[in-house]
C-alpha positions in Angstrom: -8.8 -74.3 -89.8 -9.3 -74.9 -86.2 -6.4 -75.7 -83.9 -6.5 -79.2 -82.1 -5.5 -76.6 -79.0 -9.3 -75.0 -79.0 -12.0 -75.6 -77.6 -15.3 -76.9 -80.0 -18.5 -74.4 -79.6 -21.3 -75.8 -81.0 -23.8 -72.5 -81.5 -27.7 -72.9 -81.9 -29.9 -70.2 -83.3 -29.6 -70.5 -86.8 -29.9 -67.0 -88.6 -31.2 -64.4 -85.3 -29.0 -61.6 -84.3 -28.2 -62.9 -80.9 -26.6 -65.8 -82.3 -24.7 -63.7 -85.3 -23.4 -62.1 -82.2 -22.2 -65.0 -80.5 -20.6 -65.8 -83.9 -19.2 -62.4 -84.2 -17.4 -62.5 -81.0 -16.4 -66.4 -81.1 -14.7 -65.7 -84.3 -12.1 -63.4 -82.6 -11.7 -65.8 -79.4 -8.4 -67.7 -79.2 -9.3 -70.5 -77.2 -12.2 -71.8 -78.8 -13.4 -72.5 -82.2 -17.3 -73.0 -83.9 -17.7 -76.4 -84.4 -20.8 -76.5 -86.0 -23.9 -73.5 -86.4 -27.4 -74.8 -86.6 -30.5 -74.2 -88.0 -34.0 -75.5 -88.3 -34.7 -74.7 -92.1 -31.4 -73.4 -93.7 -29.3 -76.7 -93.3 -26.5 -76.6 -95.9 -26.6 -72.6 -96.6 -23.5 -70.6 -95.8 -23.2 -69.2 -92.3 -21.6 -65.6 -93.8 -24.2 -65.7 -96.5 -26.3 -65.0 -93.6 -24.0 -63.0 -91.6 -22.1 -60.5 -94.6 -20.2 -58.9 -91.8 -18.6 -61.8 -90.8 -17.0 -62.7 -94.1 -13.1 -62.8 -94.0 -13.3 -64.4 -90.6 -12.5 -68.0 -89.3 -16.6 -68.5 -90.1 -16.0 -68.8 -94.0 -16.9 -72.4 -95.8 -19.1 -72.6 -92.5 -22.3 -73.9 -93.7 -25.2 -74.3 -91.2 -26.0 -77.8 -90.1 -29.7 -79.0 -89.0 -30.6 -78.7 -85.6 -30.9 -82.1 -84.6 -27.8 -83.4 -85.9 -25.7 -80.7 -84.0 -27.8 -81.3 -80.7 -27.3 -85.3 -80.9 -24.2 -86.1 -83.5 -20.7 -86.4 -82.7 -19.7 -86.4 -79.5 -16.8 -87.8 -78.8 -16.2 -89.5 -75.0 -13.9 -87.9 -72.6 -13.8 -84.4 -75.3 -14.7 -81.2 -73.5 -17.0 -79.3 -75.9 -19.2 -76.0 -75.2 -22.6 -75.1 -76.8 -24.6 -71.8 -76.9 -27.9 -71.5 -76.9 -30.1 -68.4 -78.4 -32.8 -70.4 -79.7 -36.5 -69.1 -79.3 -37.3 -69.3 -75.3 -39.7 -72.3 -74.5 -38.1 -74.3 -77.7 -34.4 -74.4 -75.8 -35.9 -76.1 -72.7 -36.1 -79.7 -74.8 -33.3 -79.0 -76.9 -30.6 -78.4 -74.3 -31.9 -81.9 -72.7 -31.8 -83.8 -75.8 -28.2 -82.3 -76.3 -27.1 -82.9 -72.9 -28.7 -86.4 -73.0 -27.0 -87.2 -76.3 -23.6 -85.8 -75.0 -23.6 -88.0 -71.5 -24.5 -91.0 -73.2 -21.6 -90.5 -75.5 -19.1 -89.6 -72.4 -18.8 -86.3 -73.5 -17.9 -83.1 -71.1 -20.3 -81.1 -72.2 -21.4 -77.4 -71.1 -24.3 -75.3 -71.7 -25.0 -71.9 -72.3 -29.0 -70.7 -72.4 -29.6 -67.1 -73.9 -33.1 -67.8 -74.0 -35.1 -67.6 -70.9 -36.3 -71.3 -70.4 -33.3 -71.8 -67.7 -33.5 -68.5 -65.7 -35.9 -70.0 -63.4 -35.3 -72.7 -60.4 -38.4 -73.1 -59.9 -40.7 -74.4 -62.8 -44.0 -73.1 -61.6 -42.7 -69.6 -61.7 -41.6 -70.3 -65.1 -44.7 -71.4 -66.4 -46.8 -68.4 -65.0 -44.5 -66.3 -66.6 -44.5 -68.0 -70.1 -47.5 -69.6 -70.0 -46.0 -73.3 -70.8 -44.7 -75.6 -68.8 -40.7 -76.6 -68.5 -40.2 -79.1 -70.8 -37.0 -80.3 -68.8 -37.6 -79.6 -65.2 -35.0 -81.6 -64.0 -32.7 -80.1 -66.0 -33.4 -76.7 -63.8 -31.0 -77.4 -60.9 -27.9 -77.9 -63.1 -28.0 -74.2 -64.2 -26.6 -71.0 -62.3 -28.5 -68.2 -63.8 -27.4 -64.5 -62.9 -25.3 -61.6 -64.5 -21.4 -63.1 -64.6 -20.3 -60.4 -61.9 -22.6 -61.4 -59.0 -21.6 -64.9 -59.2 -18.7 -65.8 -56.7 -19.8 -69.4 -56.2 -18.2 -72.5 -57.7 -18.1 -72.8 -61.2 -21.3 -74.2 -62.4 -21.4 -76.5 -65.2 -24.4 -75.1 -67.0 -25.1 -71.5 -67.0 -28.4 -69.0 -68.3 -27.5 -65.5 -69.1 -30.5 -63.2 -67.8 -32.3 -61.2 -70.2 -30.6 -57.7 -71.5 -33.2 -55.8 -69.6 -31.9 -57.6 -66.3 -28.7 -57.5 -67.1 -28.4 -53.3 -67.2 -31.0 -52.9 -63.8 -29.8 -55.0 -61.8 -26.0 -54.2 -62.6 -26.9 -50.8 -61.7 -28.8 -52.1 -58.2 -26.7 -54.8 -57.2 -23.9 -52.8 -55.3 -26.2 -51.0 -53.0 -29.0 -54.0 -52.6 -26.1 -56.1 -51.5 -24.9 -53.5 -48.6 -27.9 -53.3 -47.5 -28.4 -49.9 -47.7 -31.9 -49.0 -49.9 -35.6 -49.7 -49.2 -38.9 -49.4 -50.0 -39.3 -50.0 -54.2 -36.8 -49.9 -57.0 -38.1 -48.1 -60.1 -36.5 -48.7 -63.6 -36.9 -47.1 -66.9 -35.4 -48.5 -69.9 -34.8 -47.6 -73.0 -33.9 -50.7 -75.5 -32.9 -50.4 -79.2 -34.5 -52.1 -81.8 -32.7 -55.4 -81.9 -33.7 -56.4 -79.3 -37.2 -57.4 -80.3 -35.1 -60.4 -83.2 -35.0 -60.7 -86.5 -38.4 -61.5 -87.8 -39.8 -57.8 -88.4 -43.1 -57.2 -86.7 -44.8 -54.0 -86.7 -42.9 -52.5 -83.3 -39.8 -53.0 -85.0 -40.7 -51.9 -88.6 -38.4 -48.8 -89.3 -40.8 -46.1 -89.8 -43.2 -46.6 -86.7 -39.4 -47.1 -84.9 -37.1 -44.4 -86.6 -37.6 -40.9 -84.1 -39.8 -42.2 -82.3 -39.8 -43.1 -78.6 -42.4 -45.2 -76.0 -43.3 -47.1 -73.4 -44.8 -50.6 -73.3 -46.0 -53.4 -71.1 -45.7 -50.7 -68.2 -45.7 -52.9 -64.8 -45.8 -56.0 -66.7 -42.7 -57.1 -68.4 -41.4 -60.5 -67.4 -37.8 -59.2 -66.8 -39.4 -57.8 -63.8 -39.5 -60.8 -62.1 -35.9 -61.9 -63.0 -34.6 -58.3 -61.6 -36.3 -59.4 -58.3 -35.5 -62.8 -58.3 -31.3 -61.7 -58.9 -31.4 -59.0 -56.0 -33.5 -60.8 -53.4 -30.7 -63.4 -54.0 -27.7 -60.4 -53.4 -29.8 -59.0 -50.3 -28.6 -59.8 -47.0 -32.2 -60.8 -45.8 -32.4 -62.6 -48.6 -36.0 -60.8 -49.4 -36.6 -59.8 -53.0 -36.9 -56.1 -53.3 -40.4 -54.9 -55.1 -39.0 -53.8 -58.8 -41.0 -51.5 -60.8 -40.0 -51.4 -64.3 -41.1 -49.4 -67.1 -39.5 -50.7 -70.6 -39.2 -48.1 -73.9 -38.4 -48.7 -77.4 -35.6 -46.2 -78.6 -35.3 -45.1 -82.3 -31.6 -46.8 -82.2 -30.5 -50.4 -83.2 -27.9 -51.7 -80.5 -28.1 -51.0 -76.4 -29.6 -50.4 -73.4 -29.8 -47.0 -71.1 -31.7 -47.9 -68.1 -32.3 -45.3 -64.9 -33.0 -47.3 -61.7 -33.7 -44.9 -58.4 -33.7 -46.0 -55.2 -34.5 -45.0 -52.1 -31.2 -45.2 -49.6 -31.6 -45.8 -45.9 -29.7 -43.0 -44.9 -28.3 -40.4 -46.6 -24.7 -40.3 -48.2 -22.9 -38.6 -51.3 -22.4 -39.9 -54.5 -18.9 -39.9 -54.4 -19.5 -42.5 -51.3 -21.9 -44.1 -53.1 -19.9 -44.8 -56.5 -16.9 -45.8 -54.3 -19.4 -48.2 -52.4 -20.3 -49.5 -56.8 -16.6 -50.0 -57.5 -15.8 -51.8 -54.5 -18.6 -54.3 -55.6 -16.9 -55.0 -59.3 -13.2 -54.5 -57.7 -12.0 -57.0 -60.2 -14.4 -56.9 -62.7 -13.2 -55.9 -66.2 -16.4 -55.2 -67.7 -17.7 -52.6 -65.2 -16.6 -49.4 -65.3 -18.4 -46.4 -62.2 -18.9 -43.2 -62.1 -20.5 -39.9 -61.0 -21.0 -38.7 -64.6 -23.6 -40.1 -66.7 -22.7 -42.7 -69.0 -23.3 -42.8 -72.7 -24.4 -45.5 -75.0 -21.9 -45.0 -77.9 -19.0 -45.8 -74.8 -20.2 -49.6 -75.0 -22.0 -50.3 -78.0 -20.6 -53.6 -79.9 -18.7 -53.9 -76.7 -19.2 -56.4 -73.2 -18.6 -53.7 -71.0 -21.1 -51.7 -68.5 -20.9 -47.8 -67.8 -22.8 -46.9 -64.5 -23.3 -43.2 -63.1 -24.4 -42.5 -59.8 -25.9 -39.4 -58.7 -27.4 -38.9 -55.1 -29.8 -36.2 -53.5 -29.8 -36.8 -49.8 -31.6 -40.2 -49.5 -32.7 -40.5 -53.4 -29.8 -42.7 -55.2 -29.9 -42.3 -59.3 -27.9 -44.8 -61.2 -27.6 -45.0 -64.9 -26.6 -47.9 -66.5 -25.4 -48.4 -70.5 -25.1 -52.2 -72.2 -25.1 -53.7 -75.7 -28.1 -55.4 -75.2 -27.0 -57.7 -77.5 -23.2 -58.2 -76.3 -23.3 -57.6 -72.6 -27.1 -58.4 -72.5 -27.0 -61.5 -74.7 -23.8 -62.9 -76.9 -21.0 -61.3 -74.9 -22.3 -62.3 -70.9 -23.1 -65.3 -72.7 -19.2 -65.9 -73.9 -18.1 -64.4 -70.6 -20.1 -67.6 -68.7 -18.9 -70.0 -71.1 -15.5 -69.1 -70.2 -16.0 -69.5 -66.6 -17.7 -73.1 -67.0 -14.4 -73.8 -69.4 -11.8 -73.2 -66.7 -11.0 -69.9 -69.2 -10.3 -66.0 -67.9 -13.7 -64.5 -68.2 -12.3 -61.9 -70.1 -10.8 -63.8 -72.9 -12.1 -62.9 -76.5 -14.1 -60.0 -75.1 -11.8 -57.2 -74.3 -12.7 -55.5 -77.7 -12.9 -52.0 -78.3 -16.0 -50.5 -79.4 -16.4 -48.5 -82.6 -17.2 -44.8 -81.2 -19.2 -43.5 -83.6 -22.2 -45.3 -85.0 
């Protein structure tokens, strides 16, 4: 039963992996507890019967509740309540507004977290050449701070997005060095993603035997992460310009993470002792990044929220390698991380878990 202590988490995404993850990782959080999971065709269906792993936990006699109910029901004035978001990008736009509408009406203190992409954007123009829809909740844009946790020293915003897992793993591997200043021309990044990152519904890139050893590229030059990973560095860079990203995404024959390789070109040359020292300085306080000069492995951060970087310099070439969970760290867990930030929480709290080492 929940503690009147804890904090409500109302979590939206119905059956997907993203938000199985959140559910995963909430269920072990001692400050909070889910309030309600939605859905938008499995109202009154058992949350675990879903989610197998997760039976024994705090979610059992959880039953999923229909969408708009948990977006507009029961708010209570003056309570302080949280929702996550990892509903299907350009259906959370409308959703989060009709929640957030609902909520300030009621006098709730509400906060929300976006997984999707419809709030990574300021600007809704950008959005829609990138989706291909408008906003549905433009003016909703300037209430969220969307970036990975660590770059954000700012106040504490009230609504946050959590960038895609692609964005997550580059730009945590570029950030240190864009933000001294110290590379230029083009930033390349290849990225290797396993195969839960493409959801739940199977479609034919995902289907196990096209996936299973097996190993390619896709939308070469034209993901739309690409434009987030400029968008989050031009904002670290000290001119303020957004660096020209050139990202090659691959699907991997594995099920959980990211191993991305981002070069760049530095301005002079150093070592890489100099340059991981120049890294750690950037997360000094950070629990969840860890740097290097030897190159990371996935299995040291699977089912975990931390990043592994390596860096590795020939004169004024500058190779880092970064490792997530592309759905922890790259979705559910940076996720978690913002919503204890917005909740006056340490970032840390329900997320220093160890991963499982072999899978």
């Amino acid at each position: 039963m929940p503690s009147e202590s804890t904090i409500p988490v109302r979590v939206f995404g119905g059956q997907g992996y993203v938000a199985g993850e959140v559910l995963r990782l909430l269920a072990l959080h001692p400050a909070v507890h889910v309030a309600c999971v939605s859905t938008t065709s499995q109202a009154g269906e058992s949350v675990v019967g879903a989610f197998p792993h997760l039976a024994g936990t705090r979610l059992d006699g959880i039953r999923f509740l229909d969408q708009e109910e948990a977006a507009t029901a029961g708010w209570v004035k003056g309570r302080v309540e949280a929702m996550i978001f990892a509903t299907p990008h350009g259906a959370t736009s409308a959703l989060i507004d009709r929640a957030l509408t609902a909520a300030e009406s009621a006098g709730a203190h509400a906060h929300a977290i976006d997984l999707s992409a419809d709030y990574r954007f300021r600007d809704a123009d950008v959005y829609a050449s990138i989706y291909g829809k408008p906003h549905a909740a433009p003016h909703r844009l300037a209430e969220f701070v969307s970036t990975v946790p660590e770059f954000h020293r700012g106040a504490t915003p009230r609504h946050a997005a959590q960038p895609g897992c692609f964005t997550t793993a580059a730009t945590t591997a570029a950030y240190p060095f864009v933000k001294a200043g110290i590379v230029e021309g083009p930033i390349f990044v290849a990225a290797i993603t396993g195969s839960s990152g493409s959801g739940r519904t199977p479609v034919a890139g995902t289907h196990h035997p096209e996936r299973a050893h097996n190993l390619y590229a896709y939308n070469a030059l034209a993901h739309r992460h690409e434009r987030e990973m400029r968008g989050i560095l031009g904002a670290a860079a000290p001119n303020g310009q957004e660096p020209d990203v050139e990202f090659v995404p691959h699907s991997g024959p594995f099920v959980r993470g990211i191993h991305a390789t981002v070069r760049m070109t530095m301005k002079s040359g150093t070592t890489a002792e100099a340059a991981a020292r120049i890294a750690a300085d950037a997360y000094e306080g950070s629990p969840f990044v860890r740097v290097g000069t030897s190159p990371p492995k996935l299995t040291e951060v699977v089912a975990t929220n931390r990043v592994r970087l390596g860096v590795a310099v020939r004169g004024r070439t500058l190779v880092v390698t970064s490792v997530i969970d592309n759905l922890t760290k790259g979705a559910a867990g940076g996720g978690i991380q913002w919503m204890n930030r917005v909740l006056g929480l340490p970032e840390s709290t329900g997320l220093l878990i160890p991963g499982p080492g072999w899978i």
